[in-house]
N, C-alpha and C positions, 0 to 999 in steps of 0.2 A: 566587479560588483557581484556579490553572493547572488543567484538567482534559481528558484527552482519553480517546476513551469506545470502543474497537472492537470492533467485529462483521462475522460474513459469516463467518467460516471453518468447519471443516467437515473429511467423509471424503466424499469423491468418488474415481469411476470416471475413469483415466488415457480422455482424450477430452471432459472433462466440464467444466461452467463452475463459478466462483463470484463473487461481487463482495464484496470486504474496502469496510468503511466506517467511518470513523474522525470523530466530532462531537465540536468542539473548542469552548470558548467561545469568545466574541465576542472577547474581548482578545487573542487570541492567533491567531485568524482571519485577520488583518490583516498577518501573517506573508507576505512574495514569494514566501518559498522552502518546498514542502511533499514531500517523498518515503517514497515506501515501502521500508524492508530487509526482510531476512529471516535466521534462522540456522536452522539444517539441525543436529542433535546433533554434537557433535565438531567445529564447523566454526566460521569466524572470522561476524561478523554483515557481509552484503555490500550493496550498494545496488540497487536492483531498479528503481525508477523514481523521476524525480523534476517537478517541474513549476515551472515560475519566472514569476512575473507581474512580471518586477523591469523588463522593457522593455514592461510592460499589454498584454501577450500572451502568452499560457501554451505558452508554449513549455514542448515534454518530451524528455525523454533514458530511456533505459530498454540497459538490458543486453542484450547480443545474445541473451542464452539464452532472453530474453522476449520482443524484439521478434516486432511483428504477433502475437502472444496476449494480451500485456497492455495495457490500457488504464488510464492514472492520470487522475483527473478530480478538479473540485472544485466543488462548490455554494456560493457566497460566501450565498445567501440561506437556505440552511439548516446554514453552516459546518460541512461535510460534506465531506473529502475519499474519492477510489473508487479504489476499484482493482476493475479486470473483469477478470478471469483467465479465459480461453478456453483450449481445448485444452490441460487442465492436463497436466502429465505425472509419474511418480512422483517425476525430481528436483525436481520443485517442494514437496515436502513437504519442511514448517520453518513456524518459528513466525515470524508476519510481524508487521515493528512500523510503525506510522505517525511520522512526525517533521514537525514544526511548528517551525520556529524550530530551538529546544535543547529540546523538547519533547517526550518519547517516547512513547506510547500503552503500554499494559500488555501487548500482544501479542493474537492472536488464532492459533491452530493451524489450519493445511491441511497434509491426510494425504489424499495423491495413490494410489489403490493399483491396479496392472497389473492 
């Protein structure tokens, strides 16, 4: 059974960190392509970062509004994909999802608050 499992979110202080973690089973692990979205109330779901092992180097892309705050990572030996949210800010508050393959995570809330 496809299952992917996240944690890390939270209410933090605009300036403040959190790390979202999303543990996927082994079958679906195996996945090149891993990224994080997010949707904000009222708003379309956007892509926030994403990481690609498809040339066996994880290579990442991430949105301007995140670049140098966010960091997307993945642990093959604990099939654990991260996201480090640094200097969060209040537009970062929205509910964030993990994606694996076609694989969604059930979301986890960051509430960023000035």
């Amino acid at each position: 059974q496809v299952q992917l499992v996240e944690s890390g979110g939270g209410l933090v202080q605009a300036g403040g960190s959190l790390r979202l973690s999303c543990v996927a089973s082994a079958s679906i692990f195996r996945n090149k392509l891993m990224a994080w979205h997010r949707q904000a109330p009222g708003q379309e779901r956007e892509l926030v970062a994403r990481i690609s092992t498809i040339t066996g180097f994880g290579s990442t892309w991430y949105r301007d509004s995140v670049k140098d705050r966010f960091t997307i990572s993945r642990d093959n030996a604990k099939n654990t994909l991260y996201l480090q949210m640094d200097n969060l800010k209040p537009e970062d508050t929205a509910m964030y999802y993990c994606l694996i393959g076609n694989n969604w995570g059930q979301g986890t809330q960051v509430t960023v608050s000035s």
